[in-house]
PALO-797171 format. One record per atom (N, C-alpha, C): atom name; residue number from 1; residue in three letters; x, y, z. Coordinates in nm, 4 decimals. Layout:
! PALO-797171
CA,NUM,ALA,X,Y,Z .
...
! end
This chain:
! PALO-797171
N,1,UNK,3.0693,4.0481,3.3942 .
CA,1,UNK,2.9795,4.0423,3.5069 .
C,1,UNK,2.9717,4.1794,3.5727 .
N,2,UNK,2.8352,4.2138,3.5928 .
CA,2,UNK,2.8499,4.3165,3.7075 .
C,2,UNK,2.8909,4.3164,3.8328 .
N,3,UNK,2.9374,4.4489,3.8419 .
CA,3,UNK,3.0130,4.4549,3.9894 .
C,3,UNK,2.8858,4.4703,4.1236 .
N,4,UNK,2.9108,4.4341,4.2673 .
CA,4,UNK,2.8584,4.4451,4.3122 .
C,4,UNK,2.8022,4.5354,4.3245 .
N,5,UNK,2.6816,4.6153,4.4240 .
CA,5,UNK,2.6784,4.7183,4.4734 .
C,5,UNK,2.6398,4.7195,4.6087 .
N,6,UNK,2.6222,4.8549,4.6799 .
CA,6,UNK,2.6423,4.8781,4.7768 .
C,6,UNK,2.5091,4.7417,4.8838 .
N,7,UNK,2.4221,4.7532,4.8121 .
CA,7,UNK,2.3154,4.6698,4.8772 .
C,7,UNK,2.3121,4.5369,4.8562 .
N,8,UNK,2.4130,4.4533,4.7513 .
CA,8,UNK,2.4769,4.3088,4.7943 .
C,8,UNK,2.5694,4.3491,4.8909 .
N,9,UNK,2.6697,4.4258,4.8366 .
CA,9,UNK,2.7690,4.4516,4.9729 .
C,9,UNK,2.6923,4.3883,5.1230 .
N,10,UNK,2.5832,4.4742,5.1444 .
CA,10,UNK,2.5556,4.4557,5.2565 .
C,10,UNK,2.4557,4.3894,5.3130 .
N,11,UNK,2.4076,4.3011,5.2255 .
CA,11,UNK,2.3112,4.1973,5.2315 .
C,11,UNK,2.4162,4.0566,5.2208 .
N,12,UNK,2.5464,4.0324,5.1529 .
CA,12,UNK,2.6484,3.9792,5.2009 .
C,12,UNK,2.7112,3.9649,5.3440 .
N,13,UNK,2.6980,4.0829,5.3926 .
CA,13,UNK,2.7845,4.0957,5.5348 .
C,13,UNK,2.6679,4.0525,5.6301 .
N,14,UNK,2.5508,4.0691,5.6159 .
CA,14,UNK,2.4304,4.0164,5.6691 .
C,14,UNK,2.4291,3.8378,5.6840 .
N,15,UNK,2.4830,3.7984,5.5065 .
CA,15,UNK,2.4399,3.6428,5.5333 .
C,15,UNK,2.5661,3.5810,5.6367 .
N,16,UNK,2.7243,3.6707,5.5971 .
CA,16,UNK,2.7594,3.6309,5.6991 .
C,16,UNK,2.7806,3.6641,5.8531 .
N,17,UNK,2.7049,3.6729,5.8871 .
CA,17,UNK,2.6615,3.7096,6.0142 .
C,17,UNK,2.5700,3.5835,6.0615 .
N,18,UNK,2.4771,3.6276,5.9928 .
CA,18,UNK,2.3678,3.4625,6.0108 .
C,18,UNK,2.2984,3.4157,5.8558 .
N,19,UNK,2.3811,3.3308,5.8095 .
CA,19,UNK,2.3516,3.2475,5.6830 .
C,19,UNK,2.1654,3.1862,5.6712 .
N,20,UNK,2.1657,3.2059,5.8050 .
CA,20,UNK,2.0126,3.1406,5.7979 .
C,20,UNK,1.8657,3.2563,5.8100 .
N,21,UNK,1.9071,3.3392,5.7935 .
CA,21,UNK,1.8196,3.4579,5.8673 .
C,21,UNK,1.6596,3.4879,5.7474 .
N,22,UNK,1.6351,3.5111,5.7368 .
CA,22,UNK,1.4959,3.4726,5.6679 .
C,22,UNK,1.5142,3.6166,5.5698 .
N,23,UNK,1.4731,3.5938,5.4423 .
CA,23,UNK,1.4688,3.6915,5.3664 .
C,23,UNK,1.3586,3.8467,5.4318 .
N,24,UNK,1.2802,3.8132,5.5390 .
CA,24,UNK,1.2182,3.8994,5.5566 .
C,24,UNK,1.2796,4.0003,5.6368 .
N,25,UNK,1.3815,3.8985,5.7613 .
CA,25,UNK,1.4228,3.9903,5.8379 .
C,25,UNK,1.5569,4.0524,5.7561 .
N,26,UNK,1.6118,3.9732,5.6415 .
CA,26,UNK,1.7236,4.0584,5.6094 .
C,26,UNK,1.6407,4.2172,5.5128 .
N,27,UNK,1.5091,4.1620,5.4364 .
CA,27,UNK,1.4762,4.2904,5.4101 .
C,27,UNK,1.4579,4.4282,5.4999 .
N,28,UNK,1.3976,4.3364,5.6145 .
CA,28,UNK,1.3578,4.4560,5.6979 .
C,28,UNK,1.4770,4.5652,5.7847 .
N,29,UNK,1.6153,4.4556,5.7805 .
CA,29,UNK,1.7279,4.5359,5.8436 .
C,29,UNK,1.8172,4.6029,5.6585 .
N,30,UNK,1.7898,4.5670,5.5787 .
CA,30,UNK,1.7954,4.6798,5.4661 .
C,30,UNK,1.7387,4.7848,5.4008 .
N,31,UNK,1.6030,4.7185,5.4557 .
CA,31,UNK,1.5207,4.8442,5.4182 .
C,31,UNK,1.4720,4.8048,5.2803 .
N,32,UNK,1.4498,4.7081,5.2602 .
CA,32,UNK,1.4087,4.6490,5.1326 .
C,32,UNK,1.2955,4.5274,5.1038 .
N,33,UNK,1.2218,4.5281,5.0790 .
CA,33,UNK,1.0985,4.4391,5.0413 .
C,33,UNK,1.1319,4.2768,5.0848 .
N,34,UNK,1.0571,4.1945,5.1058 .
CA,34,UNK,1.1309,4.0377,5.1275 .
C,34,UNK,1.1509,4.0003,4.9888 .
N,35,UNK,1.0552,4.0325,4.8822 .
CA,35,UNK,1.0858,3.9438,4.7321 .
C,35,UNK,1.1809,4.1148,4.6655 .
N,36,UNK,1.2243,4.2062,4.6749 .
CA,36,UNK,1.3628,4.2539,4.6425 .
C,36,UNK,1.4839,4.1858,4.6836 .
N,37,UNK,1.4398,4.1353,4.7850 .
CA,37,UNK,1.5978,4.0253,4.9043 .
C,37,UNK,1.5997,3.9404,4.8147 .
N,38,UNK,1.4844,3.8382,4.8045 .
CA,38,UNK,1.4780,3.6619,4.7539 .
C,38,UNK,1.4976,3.7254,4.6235 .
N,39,UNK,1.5039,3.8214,4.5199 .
CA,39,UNK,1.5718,3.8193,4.3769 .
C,39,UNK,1.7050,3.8702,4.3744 .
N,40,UNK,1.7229,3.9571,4.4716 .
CA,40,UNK,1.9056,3.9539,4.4582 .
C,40,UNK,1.9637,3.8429,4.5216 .
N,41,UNK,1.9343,3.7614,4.5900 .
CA,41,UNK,1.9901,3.6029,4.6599 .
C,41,UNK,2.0013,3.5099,4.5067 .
N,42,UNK,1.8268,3.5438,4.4524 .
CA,42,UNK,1.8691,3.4508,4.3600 .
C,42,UNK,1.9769,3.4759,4.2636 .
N,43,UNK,1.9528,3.6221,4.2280 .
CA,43,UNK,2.1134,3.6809,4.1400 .
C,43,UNK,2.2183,3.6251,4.1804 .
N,44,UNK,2.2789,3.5890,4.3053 .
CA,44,UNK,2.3982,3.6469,4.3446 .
C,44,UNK,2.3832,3.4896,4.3640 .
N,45,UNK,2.3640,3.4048,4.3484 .
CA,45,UNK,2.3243,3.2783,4.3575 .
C,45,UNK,2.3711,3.2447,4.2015 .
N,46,UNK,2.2986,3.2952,4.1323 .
CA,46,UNK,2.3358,3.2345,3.9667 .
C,46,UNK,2.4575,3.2729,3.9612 .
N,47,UNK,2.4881,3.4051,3.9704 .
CA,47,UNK,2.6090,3.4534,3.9791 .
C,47,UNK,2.7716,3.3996,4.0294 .
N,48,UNK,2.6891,3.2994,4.0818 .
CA,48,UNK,2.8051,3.2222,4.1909 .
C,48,UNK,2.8901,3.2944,4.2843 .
N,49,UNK,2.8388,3.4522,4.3214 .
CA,49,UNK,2.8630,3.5057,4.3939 .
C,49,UNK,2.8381,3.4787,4.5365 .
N,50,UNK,2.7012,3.3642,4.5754 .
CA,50,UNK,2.6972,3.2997,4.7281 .
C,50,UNK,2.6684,3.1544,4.6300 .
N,51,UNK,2.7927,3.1052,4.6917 .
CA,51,UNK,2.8234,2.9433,4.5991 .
C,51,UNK,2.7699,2.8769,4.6666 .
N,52,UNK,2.7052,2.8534,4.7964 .
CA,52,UNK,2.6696,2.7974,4.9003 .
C,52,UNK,2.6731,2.8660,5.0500 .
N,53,UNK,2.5484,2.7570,5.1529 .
CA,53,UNK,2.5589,2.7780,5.2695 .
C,53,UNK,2.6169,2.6659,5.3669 .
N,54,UNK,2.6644,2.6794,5.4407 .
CA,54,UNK,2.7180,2.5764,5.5434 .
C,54,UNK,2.6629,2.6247,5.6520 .
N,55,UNK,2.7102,2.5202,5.7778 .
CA,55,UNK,2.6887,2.5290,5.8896 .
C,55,UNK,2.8402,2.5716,5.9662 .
N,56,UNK,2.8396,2.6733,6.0339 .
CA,56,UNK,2.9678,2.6612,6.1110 .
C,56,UNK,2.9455,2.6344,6.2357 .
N,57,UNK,3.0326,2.5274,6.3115 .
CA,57,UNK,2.9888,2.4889,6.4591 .
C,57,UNK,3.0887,2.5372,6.5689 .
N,58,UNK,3.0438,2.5289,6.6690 .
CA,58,UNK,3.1164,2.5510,6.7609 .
C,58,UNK,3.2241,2.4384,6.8463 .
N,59,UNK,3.3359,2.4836,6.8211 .
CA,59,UNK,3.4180,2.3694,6.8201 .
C,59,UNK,3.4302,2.2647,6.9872 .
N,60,UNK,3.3719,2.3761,7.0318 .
CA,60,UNK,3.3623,2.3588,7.2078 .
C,60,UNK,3.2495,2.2635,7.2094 .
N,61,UNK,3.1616,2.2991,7.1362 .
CA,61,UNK,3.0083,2.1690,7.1742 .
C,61,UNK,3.0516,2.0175,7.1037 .
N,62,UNK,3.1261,2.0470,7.0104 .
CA,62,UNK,3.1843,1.8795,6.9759 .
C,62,UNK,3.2823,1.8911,7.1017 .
N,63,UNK,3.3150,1.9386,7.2268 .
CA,63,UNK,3.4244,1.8439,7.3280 .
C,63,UNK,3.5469,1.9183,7.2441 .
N,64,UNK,3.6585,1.8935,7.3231 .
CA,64,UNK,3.8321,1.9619,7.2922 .
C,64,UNK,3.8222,1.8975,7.2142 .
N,65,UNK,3.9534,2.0117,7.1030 .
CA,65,UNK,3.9559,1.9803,7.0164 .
C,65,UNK,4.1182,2.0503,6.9642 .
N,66,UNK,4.2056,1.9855,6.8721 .
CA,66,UNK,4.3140,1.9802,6.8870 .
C,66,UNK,4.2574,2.0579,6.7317 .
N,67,UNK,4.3511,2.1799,6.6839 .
CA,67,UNK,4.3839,2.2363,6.4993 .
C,67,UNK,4.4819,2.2137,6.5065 .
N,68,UNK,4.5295,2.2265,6.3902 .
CA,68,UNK,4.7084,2.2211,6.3094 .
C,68,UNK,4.6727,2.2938,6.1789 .
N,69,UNK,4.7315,2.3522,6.1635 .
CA,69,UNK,4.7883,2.3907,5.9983 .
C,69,UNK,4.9101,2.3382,5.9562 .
N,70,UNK,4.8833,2.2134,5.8864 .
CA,70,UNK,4.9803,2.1252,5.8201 .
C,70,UNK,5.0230,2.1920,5.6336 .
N,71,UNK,5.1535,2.2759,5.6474 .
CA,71,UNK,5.2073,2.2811,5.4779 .
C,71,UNK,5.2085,2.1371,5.4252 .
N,72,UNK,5.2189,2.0887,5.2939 .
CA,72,UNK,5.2498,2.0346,5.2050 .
C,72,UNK,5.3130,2.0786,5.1026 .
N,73,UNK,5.4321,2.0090,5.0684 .
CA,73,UNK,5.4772,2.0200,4.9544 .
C,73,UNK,5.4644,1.8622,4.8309 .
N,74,UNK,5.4076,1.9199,4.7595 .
CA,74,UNK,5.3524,1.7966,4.6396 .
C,74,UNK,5.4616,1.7659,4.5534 .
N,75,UNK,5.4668,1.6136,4.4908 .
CA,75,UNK,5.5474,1.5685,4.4152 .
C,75,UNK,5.4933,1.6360,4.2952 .
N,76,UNK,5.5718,1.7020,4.1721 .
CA,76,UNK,5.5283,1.7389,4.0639 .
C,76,UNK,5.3801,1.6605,3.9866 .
N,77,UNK,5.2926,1.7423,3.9502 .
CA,77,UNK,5.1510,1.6276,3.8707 .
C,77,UNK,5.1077,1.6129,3.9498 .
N,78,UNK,5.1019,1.5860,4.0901 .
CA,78,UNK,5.0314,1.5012,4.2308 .
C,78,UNK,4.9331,1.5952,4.3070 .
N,79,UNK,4.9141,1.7195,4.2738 .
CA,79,UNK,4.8625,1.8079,4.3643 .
C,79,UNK,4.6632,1.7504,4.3320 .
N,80,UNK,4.6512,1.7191,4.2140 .
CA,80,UNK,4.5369,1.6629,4.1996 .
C,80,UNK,4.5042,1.5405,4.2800 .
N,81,UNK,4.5611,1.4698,4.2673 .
CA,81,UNK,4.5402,1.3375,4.3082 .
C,81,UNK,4.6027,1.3554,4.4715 .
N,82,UNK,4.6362,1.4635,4.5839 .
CA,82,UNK,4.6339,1.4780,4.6926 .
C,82,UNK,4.5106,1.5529,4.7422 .
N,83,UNK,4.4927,1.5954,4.6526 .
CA,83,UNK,4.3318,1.7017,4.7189 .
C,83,UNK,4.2586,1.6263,4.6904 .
N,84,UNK,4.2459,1.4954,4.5989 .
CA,84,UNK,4.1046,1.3919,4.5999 .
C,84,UNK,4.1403,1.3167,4.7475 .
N,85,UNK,4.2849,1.2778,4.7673 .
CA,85,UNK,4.2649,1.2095,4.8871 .
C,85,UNK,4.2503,1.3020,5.0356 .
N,86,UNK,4.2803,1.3698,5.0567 .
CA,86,UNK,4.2549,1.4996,5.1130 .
C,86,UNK,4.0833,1.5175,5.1804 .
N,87,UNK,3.9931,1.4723,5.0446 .
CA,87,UNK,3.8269,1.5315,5.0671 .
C,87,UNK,3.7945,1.4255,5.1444 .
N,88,UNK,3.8425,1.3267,5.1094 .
CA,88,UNK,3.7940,1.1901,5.2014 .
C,88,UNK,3.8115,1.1823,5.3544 .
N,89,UNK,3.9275,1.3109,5.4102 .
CA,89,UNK,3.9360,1.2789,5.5572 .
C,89,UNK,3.8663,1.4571,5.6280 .
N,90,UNK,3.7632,1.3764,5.6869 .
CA,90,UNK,3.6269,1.4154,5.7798 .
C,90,UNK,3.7482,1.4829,5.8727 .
N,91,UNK,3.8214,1.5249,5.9185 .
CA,91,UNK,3.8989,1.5893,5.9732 .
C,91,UNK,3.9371,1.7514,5.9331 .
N,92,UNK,3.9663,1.6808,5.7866 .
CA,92,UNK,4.0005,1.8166,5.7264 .
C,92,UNK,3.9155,1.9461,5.7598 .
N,93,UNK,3.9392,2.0428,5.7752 .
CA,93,UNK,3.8653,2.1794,5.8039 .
C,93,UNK,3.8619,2.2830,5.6366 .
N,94,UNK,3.9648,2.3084,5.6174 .
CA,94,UNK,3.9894,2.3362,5.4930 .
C,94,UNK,4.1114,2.3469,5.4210 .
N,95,UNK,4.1380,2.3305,5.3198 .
CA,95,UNK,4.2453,2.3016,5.2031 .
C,95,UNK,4.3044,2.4417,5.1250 .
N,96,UNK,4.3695,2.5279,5.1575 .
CA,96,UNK,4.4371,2.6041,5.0719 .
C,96,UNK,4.5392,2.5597,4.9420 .
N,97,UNK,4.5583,2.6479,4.8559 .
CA,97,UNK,4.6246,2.5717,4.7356 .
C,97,UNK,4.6961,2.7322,4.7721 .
N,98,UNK,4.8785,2.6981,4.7579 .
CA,98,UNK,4.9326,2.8103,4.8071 .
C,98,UNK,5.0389,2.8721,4.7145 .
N,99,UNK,5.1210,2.9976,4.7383 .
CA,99,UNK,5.2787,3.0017,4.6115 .
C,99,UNK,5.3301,2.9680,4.7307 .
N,100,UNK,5.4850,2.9300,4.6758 .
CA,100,UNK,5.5696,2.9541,4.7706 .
C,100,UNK,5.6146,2.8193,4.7836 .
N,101,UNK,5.6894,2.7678,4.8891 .
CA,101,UNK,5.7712,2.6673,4.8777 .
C,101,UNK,5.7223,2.5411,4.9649 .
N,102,UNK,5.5519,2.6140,4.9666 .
CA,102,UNK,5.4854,2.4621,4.9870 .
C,102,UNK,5.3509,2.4562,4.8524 .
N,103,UNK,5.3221,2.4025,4.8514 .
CA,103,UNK,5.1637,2.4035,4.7936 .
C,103,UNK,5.0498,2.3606,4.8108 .
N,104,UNK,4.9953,2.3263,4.9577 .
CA,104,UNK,4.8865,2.3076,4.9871 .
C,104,UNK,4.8846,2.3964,5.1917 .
N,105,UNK,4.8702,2.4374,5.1945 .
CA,105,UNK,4.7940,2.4708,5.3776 .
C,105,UNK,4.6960,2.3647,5.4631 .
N,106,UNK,4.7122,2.2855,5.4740 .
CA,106,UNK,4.5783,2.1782,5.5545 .
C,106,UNK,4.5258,2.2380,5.6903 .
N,107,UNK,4.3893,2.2398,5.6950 .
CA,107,UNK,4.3932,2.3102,5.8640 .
C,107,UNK,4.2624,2.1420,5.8855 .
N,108,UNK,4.3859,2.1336,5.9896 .
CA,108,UNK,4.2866,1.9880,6.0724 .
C,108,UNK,4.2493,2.0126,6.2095 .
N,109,UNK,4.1386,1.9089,6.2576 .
CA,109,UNK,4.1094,1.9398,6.3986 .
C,109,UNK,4.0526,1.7954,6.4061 .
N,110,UNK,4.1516,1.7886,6.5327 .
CA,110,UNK,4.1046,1.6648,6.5946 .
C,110,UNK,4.0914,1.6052,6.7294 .
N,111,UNK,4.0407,1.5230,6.7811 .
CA,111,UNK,4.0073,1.5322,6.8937 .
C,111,UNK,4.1107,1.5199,7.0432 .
N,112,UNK,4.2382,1.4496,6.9641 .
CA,112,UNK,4.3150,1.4377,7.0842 .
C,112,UNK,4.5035,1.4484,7.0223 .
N,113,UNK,4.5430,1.4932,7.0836 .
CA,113,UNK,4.7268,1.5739,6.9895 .
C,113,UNK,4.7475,1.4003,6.9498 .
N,114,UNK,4.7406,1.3026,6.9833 .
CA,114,UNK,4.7422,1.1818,6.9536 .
C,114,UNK,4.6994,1.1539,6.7921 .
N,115,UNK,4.5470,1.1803,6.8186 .
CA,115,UNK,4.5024,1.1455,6.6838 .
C,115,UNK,4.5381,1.2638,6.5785 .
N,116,UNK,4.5540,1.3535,6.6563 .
CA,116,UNK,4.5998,1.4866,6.5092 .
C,116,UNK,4.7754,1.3810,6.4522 .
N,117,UNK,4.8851,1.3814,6.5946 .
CA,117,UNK,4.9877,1.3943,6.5431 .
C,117,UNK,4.9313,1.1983,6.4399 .
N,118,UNK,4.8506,1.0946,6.4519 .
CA,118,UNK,4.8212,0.9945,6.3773 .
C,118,UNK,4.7710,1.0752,6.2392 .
N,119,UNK,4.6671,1.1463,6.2300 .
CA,119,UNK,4.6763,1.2434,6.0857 .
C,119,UNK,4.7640,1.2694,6.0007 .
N,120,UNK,4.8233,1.3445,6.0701 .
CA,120,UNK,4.9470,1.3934,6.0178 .
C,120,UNK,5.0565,1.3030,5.9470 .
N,121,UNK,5.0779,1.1807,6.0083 .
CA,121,UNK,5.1408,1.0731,5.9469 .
C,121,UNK,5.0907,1.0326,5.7977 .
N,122,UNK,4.9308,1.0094,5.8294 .
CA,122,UNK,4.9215,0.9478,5.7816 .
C,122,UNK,4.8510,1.0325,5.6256 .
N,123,UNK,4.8902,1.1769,5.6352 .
CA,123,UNK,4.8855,1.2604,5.5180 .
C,123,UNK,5.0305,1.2532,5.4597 .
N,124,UNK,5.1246,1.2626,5.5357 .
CA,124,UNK,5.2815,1.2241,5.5225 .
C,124,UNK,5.2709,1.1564,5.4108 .
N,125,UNK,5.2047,0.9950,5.4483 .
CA,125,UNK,5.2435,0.8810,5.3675 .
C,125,UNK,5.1452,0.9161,5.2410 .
N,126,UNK,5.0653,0.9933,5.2111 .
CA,126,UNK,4.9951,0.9604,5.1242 .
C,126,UNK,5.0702,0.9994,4.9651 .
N,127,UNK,5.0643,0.9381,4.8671 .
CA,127,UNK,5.1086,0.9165,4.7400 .
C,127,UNK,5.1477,1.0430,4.7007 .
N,128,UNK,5.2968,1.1281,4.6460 .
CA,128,UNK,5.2699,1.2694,4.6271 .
C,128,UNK,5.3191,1.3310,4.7326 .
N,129,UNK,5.2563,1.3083,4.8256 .
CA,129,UNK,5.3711,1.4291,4.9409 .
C,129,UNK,5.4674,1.3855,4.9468 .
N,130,UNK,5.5620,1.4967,4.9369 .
CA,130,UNK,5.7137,1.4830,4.9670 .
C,130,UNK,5.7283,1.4966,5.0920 .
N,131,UNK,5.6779,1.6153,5.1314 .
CA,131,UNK,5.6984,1.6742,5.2860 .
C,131,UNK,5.5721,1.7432,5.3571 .
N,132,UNK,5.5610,1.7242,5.5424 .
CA,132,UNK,5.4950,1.8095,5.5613 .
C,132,UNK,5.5691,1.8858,5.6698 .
N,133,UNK,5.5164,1.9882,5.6876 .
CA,133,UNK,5.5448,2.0795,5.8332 .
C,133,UNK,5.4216,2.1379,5.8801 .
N,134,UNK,5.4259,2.1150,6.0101 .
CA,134,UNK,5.3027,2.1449,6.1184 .
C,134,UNK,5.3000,2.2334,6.2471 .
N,135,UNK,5.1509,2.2828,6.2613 .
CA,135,UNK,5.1858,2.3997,6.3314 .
C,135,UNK,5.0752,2.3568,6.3804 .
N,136,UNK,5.0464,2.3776,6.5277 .
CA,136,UNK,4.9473,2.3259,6.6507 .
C,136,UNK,4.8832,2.4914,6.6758 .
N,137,UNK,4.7607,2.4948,6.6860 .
CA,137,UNK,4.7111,2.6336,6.6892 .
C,137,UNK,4.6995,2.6370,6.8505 .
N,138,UNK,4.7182,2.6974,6.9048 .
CA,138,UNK,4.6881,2.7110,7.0545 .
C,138,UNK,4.6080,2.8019,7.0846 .
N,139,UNK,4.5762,2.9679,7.0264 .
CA,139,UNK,4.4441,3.0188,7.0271 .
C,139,UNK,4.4189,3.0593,6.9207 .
N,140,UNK,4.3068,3.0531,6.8739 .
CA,140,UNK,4.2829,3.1454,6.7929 .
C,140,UNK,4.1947,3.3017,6.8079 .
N,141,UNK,4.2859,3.4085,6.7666 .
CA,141,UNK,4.2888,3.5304,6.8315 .
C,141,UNK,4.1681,3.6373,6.7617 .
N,142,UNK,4.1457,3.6142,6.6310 .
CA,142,UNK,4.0533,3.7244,6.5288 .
C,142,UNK,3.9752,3.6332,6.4682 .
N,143,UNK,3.8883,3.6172,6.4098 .
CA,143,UNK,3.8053,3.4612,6.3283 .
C,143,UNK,3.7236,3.5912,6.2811 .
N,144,UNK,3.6553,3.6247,6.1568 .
CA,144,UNK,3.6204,3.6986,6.0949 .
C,144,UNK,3.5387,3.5734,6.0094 .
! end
């Protein structure tokens, strides 16, 4: 595969900034045509270099909101069959697969230390975890 260059570089740092921004205005802040933009999107698109877009929200307009970064450590074979049960809870934020002497990172958010520390249990019990340990985010300081 080819390597990037300087003008995905920065038509990248553009989408993340605003994922939604219209091929015209990202041409016009590169300096590049709107259908030069919409054929390197589509490149970098086949490429699986932009695998997708999401929405990121603001955690304040859903009302307080409680994170944790919950480790896991998996029963040997089980790490599959914890990340299928894993996708199913609407909580989850995102799933790291890690080295070290856990193997999964969970980052949850939920609406009240109640229902996080009820989460948390109830990832405990699920088939495969041996163990978890949890960490309550209180700010978050850099978000990039």
């Amino acid at each position: 595969m080819a390597e990037l260059d300087d003008t995905d570089r920065a038509l990248l740092a553009l989408l993340r900034e605003n994922a939604r921004a219209s091929t015209t205005e990202l041409g016009r802040r590169l300096g590049l045509s709107r259908t030069t933009v919409q054929s390197r999107l589509q490149r970098l698109e086949r490429r699986r270099v932009v695998a997708g877009y999401t929405v990121v929200v603001d955690e304040e307009a859903e009302g307080p909101m409680v994170q944790a970064h919950v480790l896991i450590t998996a029963a040997p074979k089980q790490g599959g069959a914890i990340e299928a049960a894993l996708r199913r809870v609407p909580q989850l934020r995102l799933l790291h697969s890690v080295s070290g002497p856990f193997d999964f990172i969970a980052v949850l958010s939920a609406a009240s230390i109640g229902e996080l520390d009820a989460l948390i249990d109830r990832i405990g019990a699920l088939q495969g975890v041996e163990r978890t340990t949890s960490a309550i985010v209180l700010s978050t300081r850099i978000q990039r």
